[in-house]
Each structure stands twice: as C-alpha cells, then as structure tokens.
N, C-alpha and C positions, 0 to 999 in steps of 0.2 A: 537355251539349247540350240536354237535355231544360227543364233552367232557362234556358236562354237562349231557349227557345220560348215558357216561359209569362212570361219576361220581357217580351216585345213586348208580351204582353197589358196588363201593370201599369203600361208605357212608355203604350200610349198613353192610360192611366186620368188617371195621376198627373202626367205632365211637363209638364200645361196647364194644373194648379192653379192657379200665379200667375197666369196668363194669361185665365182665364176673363171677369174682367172686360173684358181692355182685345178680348179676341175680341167680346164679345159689341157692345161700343160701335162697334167698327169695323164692326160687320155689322148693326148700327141696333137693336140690343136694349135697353128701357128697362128692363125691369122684372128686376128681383138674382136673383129664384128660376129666372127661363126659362135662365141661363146655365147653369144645371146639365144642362139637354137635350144640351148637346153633350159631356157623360160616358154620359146614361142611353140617346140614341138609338146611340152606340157598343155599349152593352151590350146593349141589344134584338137588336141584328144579330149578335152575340156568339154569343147565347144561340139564337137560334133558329137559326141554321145546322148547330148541332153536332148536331139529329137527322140532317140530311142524311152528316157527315161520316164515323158510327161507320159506318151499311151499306157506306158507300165506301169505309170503311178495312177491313171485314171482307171486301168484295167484291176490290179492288184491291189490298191491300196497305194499308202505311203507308205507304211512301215519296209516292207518285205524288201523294196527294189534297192530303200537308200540302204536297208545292213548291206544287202549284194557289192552293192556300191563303194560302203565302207571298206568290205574284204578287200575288191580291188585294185583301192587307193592305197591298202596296207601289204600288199604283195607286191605292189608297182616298186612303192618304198624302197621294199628290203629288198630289191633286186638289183635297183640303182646303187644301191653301196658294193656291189660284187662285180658290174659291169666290168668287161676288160678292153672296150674299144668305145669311141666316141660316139660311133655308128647305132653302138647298143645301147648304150643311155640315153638318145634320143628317140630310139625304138619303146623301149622302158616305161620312158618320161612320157610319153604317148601314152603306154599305157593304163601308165598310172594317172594321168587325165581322164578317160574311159573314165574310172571309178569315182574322181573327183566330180564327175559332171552332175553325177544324181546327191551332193552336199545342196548344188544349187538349185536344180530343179526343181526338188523337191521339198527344199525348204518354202522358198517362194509360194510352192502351193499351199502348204502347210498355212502358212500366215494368211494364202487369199481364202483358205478351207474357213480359218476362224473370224477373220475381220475385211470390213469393205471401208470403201470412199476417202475421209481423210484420218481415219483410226487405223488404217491400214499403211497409211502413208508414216504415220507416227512410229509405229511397230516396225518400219522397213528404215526408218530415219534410226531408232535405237540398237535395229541388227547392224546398220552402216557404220554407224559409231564405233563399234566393236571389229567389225572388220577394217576401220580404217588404223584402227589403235593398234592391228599386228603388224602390218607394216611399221610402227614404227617402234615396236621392240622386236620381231623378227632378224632384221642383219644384227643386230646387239647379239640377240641368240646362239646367230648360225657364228659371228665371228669370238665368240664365248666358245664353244665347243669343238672349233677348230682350233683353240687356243690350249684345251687340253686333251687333242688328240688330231684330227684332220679331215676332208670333207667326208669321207667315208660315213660319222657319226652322224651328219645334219639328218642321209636317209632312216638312217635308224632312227633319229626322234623324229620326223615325219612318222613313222610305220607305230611305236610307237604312241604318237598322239591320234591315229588311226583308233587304233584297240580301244585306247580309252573312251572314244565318243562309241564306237561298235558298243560296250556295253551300258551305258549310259543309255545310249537308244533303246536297245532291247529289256531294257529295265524299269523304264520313265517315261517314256513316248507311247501315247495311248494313239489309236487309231482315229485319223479328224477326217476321213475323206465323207463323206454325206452317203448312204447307201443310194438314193437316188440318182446320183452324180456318177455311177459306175458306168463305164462305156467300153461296150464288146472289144478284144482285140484282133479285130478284123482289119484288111486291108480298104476295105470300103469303110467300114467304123474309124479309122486312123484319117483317111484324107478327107473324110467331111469333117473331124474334128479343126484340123489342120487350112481345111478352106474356110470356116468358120471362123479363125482365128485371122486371117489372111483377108477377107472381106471388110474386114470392122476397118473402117479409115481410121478412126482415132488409135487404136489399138495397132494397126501396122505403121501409122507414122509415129507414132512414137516411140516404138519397138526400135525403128530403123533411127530416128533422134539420139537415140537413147546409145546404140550401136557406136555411134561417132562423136558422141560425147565419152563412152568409156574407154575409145581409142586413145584419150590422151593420156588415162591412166598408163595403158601400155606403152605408148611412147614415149612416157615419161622415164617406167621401169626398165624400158631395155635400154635408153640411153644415161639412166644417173650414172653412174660409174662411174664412167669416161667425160661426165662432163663435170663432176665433183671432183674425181680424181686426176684426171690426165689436163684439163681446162684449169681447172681453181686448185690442182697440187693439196687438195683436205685430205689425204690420205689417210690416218686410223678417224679419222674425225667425220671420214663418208656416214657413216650409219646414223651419229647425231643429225647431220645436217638434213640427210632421211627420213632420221625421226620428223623433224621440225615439221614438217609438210604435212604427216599425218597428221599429227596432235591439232591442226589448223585444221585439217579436213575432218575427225573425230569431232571436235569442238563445233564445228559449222552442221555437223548431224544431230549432237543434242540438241543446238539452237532450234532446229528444224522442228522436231519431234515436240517441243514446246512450244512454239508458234502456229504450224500446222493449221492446227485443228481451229484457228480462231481467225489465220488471214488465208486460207485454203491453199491448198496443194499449186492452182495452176497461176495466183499472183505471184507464189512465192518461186516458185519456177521460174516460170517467165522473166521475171525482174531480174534473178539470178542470171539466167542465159544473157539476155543482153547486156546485162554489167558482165559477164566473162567475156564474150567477144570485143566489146570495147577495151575493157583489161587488156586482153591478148593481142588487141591490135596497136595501143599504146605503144606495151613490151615489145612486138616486132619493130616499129618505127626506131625506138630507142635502142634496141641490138643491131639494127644495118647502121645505124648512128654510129658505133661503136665496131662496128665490123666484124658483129657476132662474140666479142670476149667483153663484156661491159663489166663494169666492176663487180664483185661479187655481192655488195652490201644491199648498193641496187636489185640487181638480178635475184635477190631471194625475196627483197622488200615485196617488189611485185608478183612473186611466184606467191606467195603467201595471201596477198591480195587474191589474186587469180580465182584460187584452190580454194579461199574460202568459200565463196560461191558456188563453187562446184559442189560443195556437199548443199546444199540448196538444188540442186538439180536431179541427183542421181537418185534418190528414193524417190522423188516425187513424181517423177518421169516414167518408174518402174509399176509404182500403184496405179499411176492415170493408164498405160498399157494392159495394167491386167483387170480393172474394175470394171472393164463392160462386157469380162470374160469368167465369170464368178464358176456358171457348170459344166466349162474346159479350163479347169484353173491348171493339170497339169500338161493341155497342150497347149496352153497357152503362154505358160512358164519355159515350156521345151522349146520352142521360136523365140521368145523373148532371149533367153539363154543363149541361144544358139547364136541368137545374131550379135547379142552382145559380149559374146565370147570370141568367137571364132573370124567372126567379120572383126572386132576391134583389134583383135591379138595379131591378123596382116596390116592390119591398116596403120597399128604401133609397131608394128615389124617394120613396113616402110619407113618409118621414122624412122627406127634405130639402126636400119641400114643406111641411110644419108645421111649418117655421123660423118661431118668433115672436118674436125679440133676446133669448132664452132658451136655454139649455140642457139645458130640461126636455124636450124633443120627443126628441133624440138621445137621452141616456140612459132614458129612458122605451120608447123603440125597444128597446135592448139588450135590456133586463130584460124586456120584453114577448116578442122573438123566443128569447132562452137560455130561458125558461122553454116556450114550445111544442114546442122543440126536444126539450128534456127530456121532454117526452109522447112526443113520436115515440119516444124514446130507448126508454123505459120499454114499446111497444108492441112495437119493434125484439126485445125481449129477456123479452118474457114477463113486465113487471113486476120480472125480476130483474137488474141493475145488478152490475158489477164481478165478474162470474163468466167466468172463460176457458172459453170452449165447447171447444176443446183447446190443446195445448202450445206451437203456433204461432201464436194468435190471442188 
C-alpha cells in the first residue's frame, strides 16, 4: 500500500517523458529546456507542501490528511488535461504536487509509526524497489496511451490512479499513529517539533546527504530526453533505454532489503557512496576524454554501474535520518521530504538547465552532488564511516 502511494508520485514525474515535447508545442512552447518546468514546477509543490503535511499528520492522524491529499492529486490531474495555456499547467502541476506531497509524508511516517533501525531500512528498500520499477514502465505507459489518443489522456490516468488508491486507503489503512505520539497543532507545538528535528546532527546531515544525493535522480529525469534522444538519436527506443536504469536501481533495492539487516544500513551505505563518487568521477574523466558524446555502449555500461549503488544509498540514508526521530516521525518526515524534494528538484533543475548537446552537465551533476553528499555523510558521523553505532543500525 505504502508503494503504491509513493508510486502516484514517480507516475506523475515519469509517464509524460515522451510527452513533453508534443505537451509543450500544444501549449505554444518554443524553447526545449522550458519543457522540463512541467516536471520541476510538479516537484516545487511536491516539496513544499510536505512541511504543512508531517504537523497534520502528527496532529490528526495518518489516515485523514493523505485522503485530503489524495483528492488533491486527483483534481490537480483532471485539470491538467483541460488547461489552455502553458502558464496554467504549471500553475495546475503545482497544484497537484500540493496533493502529491502528503503520498510521501505520510507514508514515510507510516513505516517509522510500525518499524525502527534496520527492519525499517528493509521496508523502505522494498517501498524503493517498487518506486523505482514505475519509472521504468511509466514512459511505456504514458507513450501507450498517447498512441491511442494524445497527452490529454496521461492526466486522466493520473486522476484516475488517484481514485483508486483514495479508496483502497479508506477501505484498508487502519490507523498506526501511536495515541501518545499526538502533538497539539499550535504554532509553538509545530516549531519545537521542527527544532527538534533540526538539532539532531545525525538526522539533519543526513536529511541534507540525502537532499543531494536524490538530486541526481532529478537531473537525471529532466535531462534523459535530450540526451537519449537528441545526443544518441534512440528515439521510440527512449523509454527502453529508461527502463534499463530502473530495473538496475529496482534490483539494487531488493539486494538491499535482503542484506540489510545482516551487514547494517551505515556499511552498506557508506561503501555504496564512495563507490558512487568514484564511479561518477571515473565517468566525468572519460566524458571530457570524449568531449562529452562518449559512445553510447560505454556511457550506459557505467550509468548502470553508477545507479546500482545508488539504490544502496537512498533507503538507507532515509531510515538513518528518521530512526532517532521515532515520536516526530511526521515532522520529521515533513523536513526530510521537504528537503529532498524541493532542495533536489532546483538542484536537478540546475542540471537540466546546463543542457549543452553534451553529457558532460548530467554527469558532472552526479559526481559533483555524491561528493557533497559524502561531507554531509562524514559530519553525519564524526568523520567516522561504516561503524554500526549499535546492533540494529
């Protein structure tokens, strides 16, 4: 249930890839790079709603805020397919981020409501799995349904796949907040939640680790297109090649979720980051080598490498951030959220604005954000790396 929540999210990132162009021409867009706004202004609203959602989920419960949440995602939808200017589908797509924010918030709590240390890590490795596997049937979808009819229909199955989780929740989803755990929603109950959440060293550096490591998902997704398509000419074969990335990052989350719990969350990390930043910095050496257009057999060999590892990182980054925030798990979720939405979705927007008919911007990004990440890591922990603080963690 909980994967099918933060799926709506990755639905509505990915299933408009192919689509981007012909959205944007239909709605009088000329210029290639402004098409990506209707990914980043989705993920602005994403991001910034999720501080609103943790106090209302520690105030109200879970159930009540994510149905709210649902409606919202399934009005934003169906309003995107009616838009008649470009200006208003990103107004839209805002808003229907708003709605999407409380899938993530909320679920997050949800999992730290039932499980702690590295069985939380595992749970968050099998929701990843699942989220990384729509990405790579999503543009199959979205270029499926433009194929028997036009972008119009992708919001409709967005809104659509809305409804169905809407009642699934209100049917199935019992109430997990702890009655203990309820916190007034006051404006003085919200910022000591919040400074609480914000004092923990381990918990804000790896919030912020965590930040700039899922910026290269975004810079990933706002520049494949253009660099599948218009760089290596894969034209209907973009979505495969799409796919390919997931299924590696999918597969690197099961790994996860079955090792875990036997070689802990922060070796299994750890090792992963510094084997990404060296990956990434291999890859740059050998793309200025090449002068940013390196073959493509290479350029995926290593992408693939990369990415493995990355699913090594992002669950496990996400439980060591909320495990020493068990009785603010939804404002602690709201920040974690926040910053790895909102902070990554500019920080991959910078990426996919420095599209120059190269592939030196995108990788450049990677090896740039794995390596800041890796400070935060190293502040996270005292300078000390791959050391279990105890037997659960």
């Amino acid at each position: 249930m909980m994967a099918g929540l933060m799926a709506l999210n990755a639905l509505a990132i990915d299933i408009m890839l192919p689509g981007l162009k012909q959205i944007g021409a239909s709605l009088g867009v000329e210029a290639e790079n402004q098409h990506q706004f209707i990914i980043t202004s989705y993920v602005l609203g994403f991001g910034v709603a999720q501080l609103a959602y943790g106090p209302l989920a520690d105030r109200f419960g879970r159930k009540m805020p994510l149905l709210v949440g649902l409606v919202i995602y399934f009005i934003g939808a169906v309003f995107c397919a009616f838009v008649p200017s470009f200006t208003m589908m990103l107004a839209v797509r805002f808003f229907q981020g708003l709605g999407a924010a409380a899938t993530r918030v909320i679920s997050v709590a949800i999992v730290r409501d039932l499980y702690g240390g590295r069985k939380m890590a595992e749970i968050m490795s099998l929701i990843m799995m699942v989220f990384m596997i729509i990405p790579v049937i999503a543009p199959t979808i979205g270029q499926t349904i433009m194929l028997a009819g036009d972008w119009h229909l992708v919001f409709v199955f967005l809104g659509l796949a809305a409804l169905g989780n809407f009642f699934w929740i209100t049917f199935r989803l019992p109430e997990t907040q702890h009655p203990e755990d309820v916190i007034e929603l006051t404006p003085k109950a919200v910022l000591h939640s919040f400074a609480h959440v914000l004092s923990n060293r381990v918990a804000l550096f790896y919030t912020l680790a965590t930040t700039f490591i899922i910026a290269c998902i975004f810079g990933f997704v706002t520049s494949a297109q253009q660099v599948y398509v218009d760089i290596y000419g894969l034209g209907t074969l973009f979505p495969l090649a799409f796919a390919g990335i997931g299924v590696i990052m999918a597969g690197s989350s099961l790994a996860n979720s079955r090792i875990v719990g036997k070689i802990g969350m922060r070796r299994l990390s750890h090792g992963a980051l510094i084997g990404f930043v060296l990956t990434n910095g291999i890859w740059l050496a050998i793309d200025l080598m090449f002068a940013g257009t390196m073959p493509f057999f290479v350029f995926y060999v290593i992408f693939a490498i990369a990415w493995f590892q990355f699913g090594w990182i992002a669950p496990n980054f996400n439980a060591l951030a909320m495990e020493p925030l068990g009785h603010v798990a939804g404002a602690a979720s709201s920040i974690l959220g926040f910053a790895s939405t909102a902070g990554s979705a500019l920080l991959g927007a910078v990426v996919g604005l420095s599209f120059n008919g190269t592939t030196t911007p995108m990788i450049a990004g990677f090896f740039i954000f794995g390596l800041v990440a890796l400070g935060f890591t190293l502040i996270a922990e005292k300078g000390k790396l791959m050391q279990p603080h105890n037997p659960e963690v």
